[in-house]
N, CA, C and O atoms as CSV, one atom per row, in Angstrom:
chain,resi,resn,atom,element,x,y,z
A,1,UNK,N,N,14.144,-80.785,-114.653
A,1,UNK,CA,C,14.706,-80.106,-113.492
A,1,UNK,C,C,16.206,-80.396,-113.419
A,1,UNK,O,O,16.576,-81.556,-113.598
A,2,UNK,N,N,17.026,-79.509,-113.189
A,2,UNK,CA,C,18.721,-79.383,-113.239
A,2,UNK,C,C,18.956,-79.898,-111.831
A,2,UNK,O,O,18.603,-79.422,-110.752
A,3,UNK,N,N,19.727,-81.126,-112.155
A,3,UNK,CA,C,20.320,-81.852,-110.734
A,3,UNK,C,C,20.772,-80.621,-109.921
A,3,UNK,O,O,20.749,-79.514,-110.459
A,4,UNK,N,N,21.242,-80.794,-108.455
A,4,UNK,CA,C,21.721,-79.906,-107.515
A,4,UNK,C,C,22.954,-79.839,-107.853
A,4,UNK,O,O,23.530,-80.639,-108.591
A,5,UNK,N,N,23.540,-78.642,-107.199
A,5,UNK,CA,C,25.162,-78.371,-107.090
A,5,UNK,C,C,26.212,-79.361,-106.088
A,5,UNK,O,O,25.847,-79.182,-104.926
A,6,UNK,N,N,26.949,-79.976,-106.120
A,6,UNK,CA,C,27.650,-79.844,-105.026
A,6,UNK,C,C,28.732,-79.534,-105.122
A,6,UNK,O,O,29.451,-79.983,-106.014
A,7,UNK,N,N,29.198,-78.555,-104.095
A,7,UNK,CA,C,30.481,-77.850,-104.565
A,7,UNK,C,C,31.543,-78.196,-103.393
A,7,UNK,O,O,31.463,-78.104,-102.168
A,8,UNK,N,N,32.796,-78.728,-104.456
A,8,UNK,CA,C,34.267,-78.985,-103.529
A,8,UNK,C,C,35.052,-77.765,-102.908
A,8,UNK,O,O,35.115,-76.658,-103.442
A,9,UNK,N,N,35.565,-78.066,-101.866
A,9,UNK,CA,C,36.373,-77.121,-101.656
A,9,UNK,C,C,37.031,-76.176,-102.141
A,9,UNK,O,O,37.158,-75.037,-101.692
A,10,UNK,N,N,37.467,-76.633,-103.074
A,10,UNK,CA,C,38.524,-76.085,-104.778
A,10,UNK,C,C,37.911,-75.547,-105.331
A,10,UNK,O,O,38.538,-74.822,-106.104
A,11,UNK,N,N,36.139,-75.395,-105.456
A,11,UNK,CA,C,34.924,-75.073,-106.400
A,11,UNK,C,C,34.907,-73.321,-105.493
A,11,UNK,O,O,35.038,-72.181,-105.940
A,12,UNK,N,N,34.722,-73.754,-104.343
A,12,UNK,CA,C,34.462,-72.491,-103.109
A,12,UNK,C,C,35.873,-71.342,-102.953
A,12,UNK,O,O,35.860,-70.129,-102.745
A,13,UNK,N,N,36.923,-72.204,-103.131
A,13,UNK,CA,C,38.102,-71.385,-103.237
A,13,UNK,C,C,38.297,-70.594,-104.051
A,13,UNK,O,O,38.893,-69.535,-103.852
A,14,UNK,N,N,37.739,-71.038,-105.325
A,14,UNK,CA,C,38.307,-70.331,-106.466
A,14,UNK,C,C,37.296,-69.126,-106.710
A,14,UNK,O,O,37.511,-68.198,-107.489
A,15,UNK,N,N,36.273,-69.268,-105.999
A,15,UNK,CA,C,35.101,-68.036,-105.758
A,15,UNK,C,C,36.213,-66.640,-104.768
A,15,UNK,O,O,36.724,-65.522,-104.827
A,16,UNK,N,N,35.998,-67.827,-103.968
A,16,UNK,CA,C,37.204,-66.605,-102.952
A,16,UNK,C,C,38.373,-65.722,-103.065
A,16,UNK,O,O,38.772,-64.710,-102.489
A,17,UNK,N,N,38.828,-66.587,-104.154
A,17,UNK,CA,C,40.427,-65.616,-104.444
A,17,UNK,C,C,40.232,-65.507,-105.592
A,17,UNK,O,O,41.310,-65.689,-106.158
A,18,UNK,N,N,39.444,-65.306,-106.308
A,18,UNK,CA,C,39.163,-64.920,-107.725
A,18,UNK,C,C,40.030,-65.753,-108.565
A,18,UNK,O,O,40.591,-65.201,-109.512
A,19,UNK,N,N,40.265,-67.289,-108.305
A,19,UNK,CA,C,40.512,-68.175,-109.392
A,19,UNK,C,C,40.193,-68.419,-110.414
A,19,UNK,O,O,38.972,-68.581,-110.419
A,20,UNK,N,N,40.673,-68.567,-111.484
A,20,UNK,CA,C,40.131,-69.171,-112.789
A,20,UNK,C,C,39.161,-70.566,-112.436
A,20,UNK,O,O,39.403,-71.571,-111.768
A,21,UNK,N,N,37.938,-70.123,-113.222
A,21,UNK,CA,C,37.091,-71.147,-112.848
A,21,UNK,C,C,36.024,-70.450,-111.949
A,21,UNK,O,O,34.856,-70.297,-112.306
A,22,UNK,N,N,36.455,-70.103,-110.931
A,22,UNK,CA,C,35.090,-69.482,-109.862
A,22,UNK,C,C,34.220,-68.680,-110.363
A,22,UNK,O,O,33.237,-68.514,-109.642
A,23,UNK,N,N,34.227,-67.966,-111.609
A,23,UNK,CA,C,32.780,-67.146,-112.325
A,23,UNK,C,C,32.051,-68.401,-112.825
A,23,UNK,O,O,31.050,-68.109,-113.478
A,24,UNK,N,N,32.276,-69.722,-112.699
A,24,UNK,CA,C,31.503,-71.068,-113.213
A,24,UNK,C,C,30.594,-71.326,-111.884
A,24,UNK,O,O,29.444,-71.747,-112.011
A,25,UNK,N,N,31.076,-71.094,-110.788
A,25,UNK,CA,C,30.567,-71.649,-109.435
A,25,UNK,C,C,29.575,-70.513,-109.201
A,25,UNK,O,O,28.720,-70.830,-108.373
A,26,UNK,N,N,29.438,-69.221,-109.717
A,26,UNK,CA,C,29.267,-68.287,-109.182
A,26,UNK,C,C,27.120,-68.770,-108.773
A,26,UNK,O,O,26.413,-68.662,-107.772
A,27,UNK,N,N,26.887,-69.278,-110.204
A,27,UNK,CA,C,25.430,-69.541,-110.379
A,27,UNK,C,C,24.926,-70.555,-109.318
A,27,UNK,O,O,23.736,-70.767,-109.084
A,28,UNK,N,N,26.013,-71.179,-108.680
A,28,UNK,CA,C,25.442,-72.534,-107.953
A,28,UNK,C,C,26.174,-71.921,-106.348
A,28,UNK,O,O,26.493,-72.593,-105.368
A,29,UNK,N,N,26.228,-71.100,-106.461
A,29,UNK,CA,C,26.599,-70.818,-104.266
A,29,UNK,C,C,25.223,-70.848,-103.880
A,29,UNK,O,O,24.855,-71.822,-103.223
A,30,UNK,N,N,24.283,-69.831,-104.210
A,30,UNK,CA,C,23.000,-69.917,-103.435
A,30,UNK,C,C,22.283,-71.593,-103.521
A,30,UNK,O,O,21.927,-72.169,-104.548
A,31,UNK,N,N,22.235,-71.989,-102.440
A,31,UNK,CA,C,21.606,-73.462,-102.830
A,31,UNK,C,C,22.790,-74.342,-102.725
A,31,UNK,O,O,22.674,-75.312,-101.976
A,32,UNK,N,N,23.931,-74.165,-103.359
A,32,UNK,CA,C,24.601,-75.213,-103.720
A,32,UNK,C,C,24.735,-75.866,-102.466
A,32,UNK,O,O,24.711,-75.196,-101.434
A,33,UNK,N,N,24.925,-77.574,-102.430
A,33,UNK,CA,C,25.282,-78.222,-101.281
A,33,UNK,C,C,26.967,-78.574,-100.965
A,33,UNK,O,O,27.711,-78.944,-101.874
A,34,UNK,N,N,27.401,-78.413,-99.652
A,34,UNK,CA,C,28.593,-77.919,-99.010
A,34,UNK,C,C,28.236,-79.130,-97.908
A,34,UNK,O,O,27.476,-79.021,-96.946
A,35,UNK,N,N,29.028,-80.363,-98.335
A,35,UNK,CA,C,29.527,-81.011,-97.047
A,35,UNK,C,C,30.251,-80.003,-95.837
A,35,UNK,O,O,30.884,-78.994,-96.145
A,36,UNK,N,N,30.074,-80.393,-94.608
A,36,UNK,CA,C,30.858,-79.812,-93.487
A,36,UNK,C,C,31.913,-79.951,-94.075
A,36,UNK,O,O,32.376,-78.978,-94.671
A,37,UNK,N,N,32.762,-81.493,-94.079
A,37,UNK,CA,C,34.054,-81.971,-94.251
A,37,UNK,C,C,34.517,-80.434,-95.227
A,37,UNK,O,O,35.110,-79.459,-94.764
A,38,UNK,N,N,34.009,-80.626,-96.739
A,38,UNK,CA,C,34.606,-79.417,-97.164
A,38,UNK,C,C,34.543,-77.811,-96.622
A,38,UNK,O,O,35.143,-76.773,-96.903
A,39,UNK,N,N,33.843,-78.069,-96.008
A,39,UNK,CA,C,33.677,-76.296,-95.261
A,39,UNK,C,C,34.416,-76.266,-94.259
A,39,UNK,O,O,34.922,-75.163,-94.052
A,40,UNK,N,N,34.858,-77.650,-93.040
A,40,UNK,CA,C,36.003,-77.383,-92.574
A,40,UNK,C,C,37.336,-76.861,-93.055
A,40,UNK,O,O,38.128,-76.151,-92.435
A,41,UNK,N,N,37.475,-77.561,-94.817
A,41,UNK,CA,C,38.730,-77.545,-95.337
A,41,UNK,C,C,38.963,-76.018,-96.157
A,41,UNK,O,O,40.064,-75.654,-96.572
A,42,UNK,N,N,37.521,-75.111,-96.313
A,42,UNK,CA,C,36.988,-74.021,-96.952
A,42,UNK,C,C,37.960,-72.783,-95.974
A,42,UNK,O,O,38.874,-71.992,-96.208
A,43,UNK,N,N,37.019,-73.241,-94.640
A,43,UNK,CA,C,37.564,-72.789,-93.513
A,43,UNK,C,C,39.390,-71.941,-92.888
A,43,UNK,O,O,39.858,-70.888,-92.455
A,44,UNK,N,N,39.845,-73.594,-93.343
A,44,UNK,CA,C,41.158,-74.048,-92.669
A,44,UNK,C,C,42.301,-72.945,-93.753
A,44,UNK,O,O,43.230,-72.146,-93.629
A,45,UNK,N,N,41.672,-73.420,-94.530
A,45,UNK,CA,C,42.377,-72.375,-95.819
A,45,UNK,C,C,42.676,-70.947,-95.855
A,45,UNK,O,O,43.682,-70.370,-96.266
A,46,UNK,N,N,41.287,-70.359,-95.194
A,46,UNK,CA,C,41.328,-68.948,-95.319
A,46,UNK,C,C,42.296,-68.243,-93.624
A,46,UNK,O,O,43.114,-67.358,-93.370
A,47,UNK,N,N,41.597,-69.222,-92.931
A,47,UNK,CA,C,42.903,-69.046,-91.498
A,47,UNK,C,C,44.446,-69.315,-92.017
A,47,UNK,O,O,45.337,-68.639,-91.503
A,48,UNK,N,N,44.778,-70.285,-93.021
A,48,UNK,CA,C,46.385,-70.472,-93.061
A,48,UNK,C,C,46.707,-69.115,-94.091
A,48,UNK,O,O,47.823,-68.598,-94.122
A,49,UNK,N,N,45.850,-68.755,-94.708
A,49,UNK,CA,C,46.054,-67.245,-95.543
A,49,UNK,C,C,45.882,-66.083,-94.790
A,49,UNK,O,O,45.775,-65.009,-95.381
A,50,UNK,N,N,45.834,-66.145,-93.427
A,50,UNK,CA,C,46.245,-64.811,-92.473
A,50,UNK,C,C,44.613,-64.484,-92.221
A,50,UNK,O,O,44.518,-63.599,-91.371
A,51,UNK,N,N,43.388,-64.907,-92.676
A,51,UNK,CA,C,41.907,-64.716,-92.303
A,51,UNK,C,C,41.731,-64.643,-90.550
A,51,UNK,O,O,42.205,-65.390,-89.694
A,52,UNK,N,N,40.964,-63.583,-90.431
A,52,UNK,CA,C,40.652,-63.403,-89.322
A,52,UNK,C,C,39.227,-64.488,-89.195
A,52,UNK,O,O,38.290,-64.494,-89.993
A,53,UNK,N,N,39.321,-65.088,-88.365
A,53,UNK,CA,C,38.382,-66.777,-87.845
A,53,UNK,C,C,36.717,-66.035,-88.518
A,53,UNK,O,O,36.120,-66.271,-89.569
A,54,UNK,N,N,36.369,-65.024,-87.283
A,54,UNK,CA,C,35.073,-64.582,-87.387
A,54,UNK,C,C,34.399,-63.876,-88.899
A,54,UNK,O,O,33.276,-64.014,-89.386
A,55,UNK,N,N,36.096,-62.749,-89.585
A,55,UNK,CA,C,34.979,-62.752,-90.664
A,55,UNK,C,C,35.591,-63.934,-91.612
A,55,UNK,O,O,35.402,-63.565,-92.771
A,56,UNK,N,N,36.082,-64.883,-91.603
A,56,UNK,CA,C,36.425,-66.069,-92.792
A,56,UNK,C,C,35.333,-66.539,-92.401
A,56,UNK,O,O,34.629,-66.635,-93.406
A,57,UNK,N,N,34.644,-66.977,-91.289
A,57,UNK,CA,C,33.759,-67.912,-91.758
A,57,UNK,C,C,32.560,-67.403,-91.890
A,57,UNK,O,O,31.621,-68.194,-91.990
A,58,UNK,N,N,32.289,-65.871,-91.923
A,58,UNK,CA,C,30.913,-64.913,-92.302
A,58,UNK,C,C,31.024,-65.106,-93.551
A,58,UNK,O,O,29.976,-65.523,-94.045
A,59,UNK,N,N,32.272,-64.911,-94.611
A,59,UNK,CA,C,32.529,-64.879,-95.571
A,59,UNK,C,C,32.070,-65.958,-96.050
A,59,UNK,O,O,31.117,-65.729,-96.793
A,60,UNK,N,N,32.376,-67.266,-95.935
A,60,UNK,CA,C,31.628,-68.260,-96.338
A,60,UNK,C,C,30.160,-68.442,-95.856
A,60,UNK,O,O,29.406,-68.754,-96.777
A,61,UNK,N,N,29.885,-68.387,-95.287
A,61,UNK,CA,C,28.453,-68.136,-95.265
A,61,UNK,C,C,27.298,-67.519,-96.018
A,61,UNK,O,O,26.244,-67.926,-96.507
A,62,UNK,N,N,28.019,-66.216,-95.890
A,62,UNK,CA,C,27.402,-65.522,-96.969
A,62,UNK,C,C,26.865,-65.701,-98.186
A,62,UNK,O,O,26.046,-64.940,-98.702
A,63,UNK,N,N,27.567,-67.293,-98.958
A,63,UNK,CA,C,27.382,-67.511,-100.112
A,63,UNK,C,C,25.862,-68.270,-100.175
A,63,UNK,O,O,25.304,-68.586,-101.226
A,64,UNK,N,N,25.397,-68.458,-99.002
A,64,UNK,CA,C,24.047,-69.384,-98.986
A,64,UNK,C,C,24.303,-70.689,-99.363
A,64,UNK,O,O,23.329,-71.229,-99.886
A,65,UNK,N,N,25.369,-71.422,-99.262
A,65,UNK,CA,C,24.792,-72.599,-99.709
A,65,UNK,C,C,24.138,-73.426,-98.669
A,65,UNK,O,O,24.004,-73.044,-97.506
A,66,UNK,N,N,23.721,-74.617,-99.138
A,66,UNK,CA,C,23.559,-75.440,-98.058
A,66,UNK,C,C,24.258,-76.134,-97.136
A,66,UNK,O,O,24.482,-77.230,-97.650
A,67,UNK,N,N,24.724,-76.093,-96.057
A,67,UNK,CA,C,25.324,-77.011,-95.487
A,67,UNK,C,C,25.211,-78.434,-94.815
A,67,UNK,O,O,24.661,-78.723,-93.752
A,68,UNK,N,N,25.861,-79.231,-95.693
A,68,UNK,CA,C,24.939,-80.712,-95.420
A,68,UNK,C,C,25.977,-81.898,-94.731
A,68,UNK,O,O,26.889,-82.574,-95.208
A,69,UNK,N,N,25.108,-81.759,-92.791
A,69,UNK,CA,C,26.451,-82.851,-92.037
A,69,UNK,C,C,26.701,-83.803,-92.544
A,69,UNK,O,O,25.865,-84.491,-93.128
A,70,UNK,N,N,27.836,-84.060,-92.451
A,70,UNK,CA,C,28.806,-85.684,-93.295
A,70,UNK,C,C,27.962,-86.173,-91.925
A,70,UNK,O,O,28.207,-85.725,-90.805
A,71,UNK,N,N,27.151,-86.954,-92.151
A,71,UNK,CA,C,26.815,-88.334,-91.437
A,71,UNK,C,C,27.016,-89.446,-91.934
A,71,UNK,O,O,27.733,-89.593,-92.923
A,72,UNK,N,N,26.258,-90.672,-91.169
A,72,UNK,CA,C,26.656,-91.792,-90.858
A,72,UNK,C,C,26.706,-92.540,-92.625
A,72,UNK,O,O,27.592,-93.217,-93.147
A,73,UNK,N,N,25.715,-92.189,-93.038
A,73,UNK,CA,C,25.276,-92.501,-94.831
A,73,UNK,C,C,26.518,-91.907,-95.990
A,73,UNK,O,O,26.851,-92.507,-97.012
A,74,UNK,N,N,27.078,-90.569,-95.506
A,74,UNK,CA,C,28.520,-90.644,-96.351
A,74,UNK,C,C,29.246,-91.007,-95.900
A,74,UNK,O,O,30.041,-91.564,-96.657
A,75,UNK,N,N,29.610,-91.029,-94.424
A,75,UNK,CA,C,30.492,-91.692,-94.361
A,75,UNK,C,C,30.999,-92.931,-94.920
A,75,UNK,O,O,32.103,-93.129,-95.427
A,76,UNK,N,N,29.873,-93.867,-94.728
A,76,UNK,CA,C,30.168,-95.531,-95.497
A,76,UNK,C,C,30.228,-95.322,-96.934
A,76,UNK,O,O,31.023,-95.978,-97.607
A,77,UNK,N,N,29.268,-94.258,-97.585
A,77,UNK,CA,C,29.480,-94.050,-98.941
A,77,UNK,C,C,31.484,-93.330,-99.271
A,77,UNK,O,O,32.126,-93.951,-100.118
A,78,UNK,N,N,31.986,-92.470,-98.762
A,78,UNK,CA,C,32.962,-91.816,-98.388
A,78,UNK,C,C,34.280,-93.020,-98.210
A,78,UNK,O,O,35.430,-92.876,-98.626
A,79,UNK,N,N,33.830,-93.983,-97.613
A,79,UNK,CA,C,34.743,-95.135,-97.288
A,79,UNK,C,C,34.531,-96.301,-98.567
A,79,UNK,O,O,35.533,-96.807,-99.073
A,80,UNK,N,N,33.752,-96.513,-98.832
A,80,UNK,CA,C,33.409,-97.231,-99.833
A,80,UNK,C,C,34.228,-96.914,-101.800
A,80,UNK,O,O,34.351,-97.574,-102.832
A,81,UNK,N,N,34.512,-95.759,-101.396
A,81,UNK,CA,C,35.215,-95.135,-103.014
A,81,UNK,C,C,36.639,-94.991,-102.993
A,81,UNK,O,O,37.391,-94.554,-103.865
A,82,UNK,N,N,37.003,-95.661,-101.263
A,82,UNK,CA,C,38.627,-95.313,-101.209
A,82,UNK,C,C,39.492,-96.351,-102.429
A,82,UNK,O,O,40.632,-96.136,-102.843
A,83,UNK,N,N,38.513,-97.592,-102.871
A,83,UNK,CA,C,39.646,-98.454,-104.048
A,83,UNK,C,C,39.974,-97.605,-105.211
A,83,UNK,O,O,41.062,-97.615,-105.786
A,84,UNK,N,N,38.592,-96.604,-105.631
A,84,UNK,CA,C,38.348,-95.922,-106.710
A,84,UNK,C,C,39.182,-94.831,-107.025
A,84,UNK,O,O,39.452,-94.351,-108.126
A,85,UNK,N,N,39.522,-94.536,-105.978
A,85,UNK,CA,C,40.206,-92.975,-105.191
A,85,UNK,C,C,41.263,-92.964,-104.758
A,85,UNK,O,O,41.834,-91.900,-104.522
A,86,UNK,N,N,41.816,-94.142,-104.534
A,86,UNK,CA,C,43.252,-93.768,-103.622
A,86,UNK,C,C,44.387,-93.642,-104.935
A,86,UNK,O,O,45.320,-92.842,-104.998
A,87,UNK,N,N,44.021,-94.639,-105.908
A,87,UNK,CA,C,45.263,-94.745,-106.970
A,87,UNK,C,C,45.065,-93.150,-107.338
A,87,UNK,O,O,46.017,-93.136,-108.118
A,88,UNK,N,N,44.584,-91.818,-107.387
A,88,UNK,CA,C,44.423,-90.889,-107.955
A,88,UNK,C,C,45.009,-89.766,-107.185
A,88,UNK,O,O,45.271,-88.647,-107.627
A,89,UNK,N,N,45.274,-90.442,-105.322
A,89,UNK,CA,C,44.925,-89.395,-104.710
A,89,UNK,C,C,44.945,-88.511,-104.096
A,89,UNK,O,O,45.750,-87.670,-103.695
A,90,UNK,N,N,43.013,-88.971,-103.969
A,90,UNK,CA,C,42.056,-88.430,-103.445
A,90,UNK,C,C,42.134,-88.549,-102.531
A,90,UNK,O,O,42.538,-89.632,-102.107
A,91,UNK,N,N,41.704,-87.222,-101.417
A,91,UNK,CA,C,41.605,-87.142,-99.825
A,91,UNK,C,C,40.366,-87.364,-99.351
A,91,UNK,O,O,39.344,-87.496,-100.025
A,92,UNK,N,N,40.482,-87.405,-98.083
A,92,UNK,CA,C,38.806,-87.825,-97.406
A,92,UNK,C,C,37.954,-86.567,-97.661
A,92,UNK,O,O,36.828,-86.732,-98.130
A,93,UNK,N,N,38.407,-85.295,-97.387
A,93,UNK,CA,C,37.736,-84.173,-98.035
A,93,UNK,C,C,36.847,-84.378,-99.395
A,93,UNK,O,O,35.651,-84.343,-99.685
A,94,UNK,N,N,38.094,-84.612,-100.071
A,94,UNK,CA,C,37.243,-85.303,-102.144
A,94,UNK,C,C,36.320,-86.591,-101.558
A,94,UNK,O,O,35.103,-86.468,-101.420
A,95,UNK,N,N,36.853,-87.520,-101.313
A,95,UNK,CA,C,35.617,-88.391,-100.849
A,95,UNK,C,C,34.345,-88.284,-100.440
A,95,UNK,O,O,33.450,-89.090,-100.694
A,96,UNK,N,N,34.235,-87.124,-99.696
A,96,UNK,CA,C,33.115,-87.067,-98.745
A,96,UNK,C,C,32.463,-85.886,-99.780
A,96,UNK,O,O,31.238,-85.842,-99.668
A,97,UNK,N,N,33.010,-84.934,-100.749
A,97,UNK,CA,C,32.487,-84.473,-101.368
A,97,UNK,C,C,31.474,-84.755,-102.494
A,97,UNK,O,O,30.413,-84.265,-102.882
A,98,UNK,N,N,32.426,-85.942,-102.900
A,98,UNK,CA,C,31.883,-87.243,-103.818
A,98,UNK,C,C,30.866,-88.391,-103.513
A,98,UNK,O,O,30.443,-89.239,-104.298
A,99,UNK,N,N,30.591,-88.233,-102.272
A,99,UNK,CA,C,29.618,-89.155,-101.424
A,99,UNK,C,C,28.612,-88.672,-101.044
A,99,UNK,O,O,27.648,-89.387,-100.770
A,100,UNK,N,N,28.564,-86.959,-100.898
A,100,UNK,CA,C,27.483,-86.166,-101.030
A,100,UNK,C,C,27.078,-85.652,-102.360
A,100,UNK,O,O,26.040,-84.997,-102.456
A,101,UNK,N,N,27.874,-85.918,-103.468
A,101,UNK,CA,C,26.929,-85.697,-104.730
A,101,UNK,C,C,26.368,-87.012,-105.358
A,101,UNK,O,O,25.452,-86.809,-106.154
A,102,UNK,N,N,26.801,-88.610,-105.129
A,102,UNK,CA,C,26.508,-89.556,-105.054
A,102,UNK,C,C,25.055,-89.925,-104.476
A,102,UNK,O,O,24.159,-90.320,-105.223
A,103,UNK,N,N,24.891,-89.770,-103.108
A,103,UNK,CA,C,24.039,-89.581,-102.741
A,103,UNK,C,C,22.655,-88.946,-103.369
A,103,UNK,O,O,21.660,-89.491,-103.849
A,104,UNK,N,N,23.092,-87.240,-103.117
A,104,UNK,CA,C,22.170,-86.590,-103.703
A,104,UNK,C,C,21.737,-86.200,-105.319
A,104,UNK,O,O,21.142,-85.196,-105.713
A,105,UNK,N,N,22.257,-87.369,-106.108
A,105,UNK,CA,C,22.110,-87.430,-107.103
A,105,UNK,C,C,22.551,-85.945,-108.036
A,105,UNK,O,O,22.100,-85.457,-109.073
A,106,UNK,N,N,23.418,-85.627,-107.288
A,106,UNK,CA,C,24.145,-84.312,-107.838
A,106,UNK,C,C,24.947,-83.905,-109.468
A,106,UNK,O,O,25.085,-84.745,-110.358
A,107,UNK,N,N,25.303,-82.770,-109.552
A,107,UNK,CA,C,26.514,-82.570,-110.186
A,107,UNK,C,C,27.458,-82.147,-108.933
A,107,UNK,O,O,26.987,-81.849,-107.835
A,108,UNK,N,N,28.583,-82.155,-109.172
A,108,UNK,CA,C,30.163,-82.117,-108.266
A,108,UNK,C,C,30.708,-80.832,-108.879
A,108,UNK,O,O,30.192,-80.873,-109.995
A,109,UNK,N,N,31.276,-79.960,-108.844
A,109,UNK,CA,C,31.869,-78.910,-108.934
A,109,UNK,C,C,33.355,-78.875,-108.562
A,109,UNK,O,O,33.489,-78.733,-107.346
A,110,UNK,N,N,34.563,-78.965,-109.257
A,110,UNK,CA,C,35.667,-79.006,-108.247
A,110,UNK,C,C,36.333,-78.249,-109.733
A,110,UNK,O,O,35.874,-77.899,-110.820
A,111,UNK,N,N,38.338,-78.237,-108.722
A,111,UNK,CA,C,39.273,-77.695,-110.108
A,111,UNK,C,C,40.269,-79.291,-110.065
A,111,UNK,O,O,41.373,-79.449,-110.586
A,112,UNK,N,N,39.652,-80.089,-109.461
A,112,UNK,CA,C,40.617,-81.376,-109.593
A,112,UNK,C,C,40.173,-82.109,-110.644
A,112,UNK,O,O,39.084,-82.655,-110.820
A,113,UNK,N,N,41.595,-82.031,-111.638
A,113,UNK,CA,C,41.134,-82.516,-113.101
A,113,UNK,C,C,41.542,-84.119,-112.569
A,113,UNK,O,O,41.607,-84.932,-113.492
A,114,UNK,N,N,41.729,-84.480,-111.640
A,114,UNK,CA,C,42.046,-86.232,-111.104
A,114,UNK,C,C,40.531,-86.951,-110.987
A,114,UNK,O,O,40.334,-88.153,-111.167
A,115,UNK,N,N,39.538,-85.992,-110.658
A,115,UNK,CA,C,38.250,-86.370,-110.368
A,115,UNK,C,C,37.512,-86.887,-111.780
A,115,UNK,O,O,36.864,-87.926,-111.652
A,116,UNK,N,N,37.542,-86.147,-113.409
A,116,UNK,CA,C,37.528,-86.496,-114.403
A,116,UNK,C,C,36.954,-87.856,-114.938
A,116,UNK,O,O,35.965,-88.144,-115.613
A,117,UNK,N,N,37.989,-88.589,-114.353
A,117,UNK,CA,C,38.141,-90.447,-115.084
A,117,UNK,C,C,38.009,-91.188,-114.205
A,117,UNK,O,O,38.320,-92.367,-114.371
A,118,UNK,N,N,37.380,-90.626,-112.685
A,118,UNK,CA,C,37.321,-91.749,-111.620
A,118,UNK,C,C,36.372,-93.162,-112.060
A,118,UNK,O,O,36.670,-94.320,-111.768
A,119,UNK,N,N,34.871,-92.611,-113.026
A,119,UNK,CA,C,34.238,-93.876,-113.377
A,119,UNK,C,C,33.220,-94.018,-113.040
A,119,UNK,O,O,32.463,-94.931,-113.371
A,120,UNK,N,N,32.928,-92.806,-112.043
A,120,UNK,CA,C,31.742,-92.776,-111.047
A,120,UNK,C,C,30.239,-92.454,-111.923
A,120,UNK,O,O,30.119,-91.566,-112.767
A,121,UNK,N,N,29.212,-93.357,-111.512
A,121,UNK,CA,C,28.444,-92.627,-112.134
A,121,UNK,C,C,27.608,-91.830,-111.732
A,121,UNK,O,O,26.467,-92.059,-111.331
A,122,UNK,N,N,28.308,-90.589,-111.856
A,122,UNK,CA,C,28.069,-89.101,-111.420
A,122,UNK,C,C,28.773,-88.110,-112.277
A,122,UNK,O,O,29.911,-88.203,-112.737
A,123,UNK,N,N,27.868,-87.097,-112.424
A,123,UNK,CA,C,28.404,-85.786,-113.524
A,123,UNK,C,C,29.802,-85.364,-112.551
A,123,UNK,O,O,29.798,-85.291,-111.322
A,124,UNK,N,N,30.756,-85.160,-113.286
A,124,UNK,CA,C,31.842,-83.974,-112.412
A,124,UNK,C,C,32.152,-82.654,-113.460
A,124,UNK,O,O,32.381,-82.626,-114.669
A,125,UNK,N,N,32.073,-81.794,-112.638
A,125,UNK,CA,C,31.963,-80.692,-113.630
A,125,UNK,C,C,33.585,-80.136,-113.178
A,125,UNK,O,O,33.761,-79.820,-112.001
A,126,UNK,N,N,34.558,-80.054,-114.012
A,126,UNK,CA,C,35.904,-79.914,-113.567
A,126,UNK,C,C,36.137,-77.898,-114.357
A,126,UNK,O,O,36.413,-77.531,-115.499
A,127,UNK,N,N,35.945,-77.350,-113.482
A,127,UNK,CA,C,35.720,-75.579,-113.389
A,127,UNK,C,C,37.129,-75.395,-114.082
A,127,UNK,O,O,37.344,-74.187,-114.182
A,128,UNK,N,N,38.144,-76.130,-114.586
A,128,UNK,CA,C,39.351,-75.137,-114.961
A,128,UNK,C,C,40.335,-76.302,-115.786
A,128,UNK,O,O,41.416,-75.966,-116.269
């Protein structure tokens, strides 16, 4: 059985604006798992690009993934990778992305080639 998706912000973006890389994400939206944290930052993105609120966030939706609350369990996981993460960095967004594929025994999906050599032992699948 093929570990789950979890897809970074950067993974979801590049679906959206037709980035290099986003025909890689395309197989893992339905299902894929979507911390809040990154769907806030999914969000925030498409409003600073002139998105009208109601359909930006239909738009993301649409893709089916899962949406899975940053609680109390990533958080400490999320806080726990800042030694691993800060020399690189990484934002609490990447953290918490990384704490939900940690967790869920995932693959990670992102275009941050910094994520690469973090050490973690977790697949990162770097889309570009």
């Amino acid at each position: 059985m093929a570990s789950p998706a979890v897809l970074d912000a950067s993974a979801i973006l590049a679906v959206v604006f037709s980035e290099p890389g986003g025909d890689a994400v395309l197989p893992f939206l339905e299902g894929g798992l979507l911390s809040t944290v990154n769907l806030a930052e999914v969000h925030t993105r498409l409003l600073l690009r002139g998105a009208e609120a109601d359909f930006a966030w239909s738009r993301v939706m649409e893709f089916g993934c899962e949406i899975c609350f940053f609680d109390d369990r990533q958080a400490r996981q999320a806080a726990e990778l800042v030694s691993q993460t800060r020399p690189r960095g990484l934002s609490l967004g990447d953290r918490a992305c990384l704490a939900l594929a940690i967790l869920r025994k995932a693959t990670v999906y992102t275009t941050d080639k910094e994520w690469a050599g973090l050490g973690l032992n977790l697949k990162i699948e770097v889309i570009r």
